[in-house]
N, C-alpha and C positions, 0 to 999 in steps of 0.2 A: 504494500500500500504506500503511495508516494504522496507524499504531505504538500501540505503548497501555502505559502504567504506570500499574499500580491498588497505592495502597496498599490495603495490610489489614491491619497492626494495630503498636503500637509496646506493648513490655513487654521489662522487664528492659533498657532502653537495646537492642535488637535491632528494626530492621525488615521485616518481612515485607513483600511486594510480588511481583504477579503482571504478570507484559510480555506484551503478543503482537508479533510482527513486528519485532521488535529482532532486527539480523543477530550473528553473531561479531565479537567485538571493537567493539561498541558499548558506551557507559561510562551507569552511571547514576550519579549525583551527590546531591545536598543542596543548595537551594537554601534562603539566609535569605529571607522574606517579604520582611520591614523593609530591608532593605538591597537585594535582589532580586541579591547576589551569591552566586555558587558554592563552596562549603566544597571546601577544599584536600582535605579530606580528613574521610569517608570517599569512596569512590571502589568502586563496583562494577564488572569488568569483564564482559560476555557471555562466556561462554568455550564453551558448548554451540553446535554446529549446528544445531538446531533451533531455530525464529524464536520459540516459545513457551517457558513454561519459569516457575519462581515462583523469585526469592532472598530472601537475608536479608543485612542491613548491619548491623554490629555499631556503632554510636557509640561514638567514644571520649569520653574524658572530659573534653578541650576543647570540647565540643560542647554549648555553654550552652542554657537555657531561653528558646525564644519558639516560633516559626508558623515552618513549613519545610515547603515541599514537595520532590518527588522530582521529577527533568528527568533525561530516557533521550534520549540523544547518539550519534548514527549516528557509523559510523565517521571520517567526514569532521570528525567535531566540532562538527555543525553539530543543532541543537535538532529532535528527533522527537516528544517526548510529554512530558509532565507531570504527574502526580497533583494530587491535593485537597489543600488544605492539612490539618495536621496540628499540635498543639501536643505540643513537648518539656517536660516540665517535671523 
C-alpha cells in the first residue's frame, strides 16, 4: 500500500494537504529542507478511519522562512510519504 501526501496550497500561514492510505494515528510533520530535520512542532495527527481524507496545519509563528516539505509517518514512526517542497516566506 503506497501512502501519499500532496500539498496544495500555503496562505495565511495555514497548510492545506490531501493523504491517501495514511492509517489512524499516523503523524504528518514539517520537515526543514536545509537542515533535513523534523519541526517539533506543528504536528498533524490522522484521527479519521478512513485511509483518505485532506487537512490543514496551522504554522505557528516560530516557524521561520525557507523550503519545507510535509513527511506523513505510519504509526510505527517510521517515514510513508513526503510532498514537494514548498517555500514559507
Amino acid at each position: 500500500m503506497n501512502s501519499i501526501i500532496k500539498f496544495i496550497e500555503l496562505e495565511n500561514r495555514v497548510i492545506s494537504a490531501n493523504y491517501r492510505n495514511l492509517m489512524i494515528k499516523a503523524k504528518v510533520v514539517l520537515v526543514d529542507k536545509a537542515s533535513g530535520k523534523q519541526l517539533p512542532d506543528p504536528v498533524a495527527t490522522i484521527a479519521s478511519p478512513a485511509p483518505n481524507g485532506s487537512l490543514r496545519i496551522r504554522l505557528p509563528d516560530s516557524v521561520r522562512s525557507g523550503i519545507y516539505y510535509l513527511r506523513a509517518l505510519n504509526g510505527h514512526g517510521e517515514a510513508a510519504a513526503q510532498s514537494v517542497e514548498f517555500h514559507i516566506s
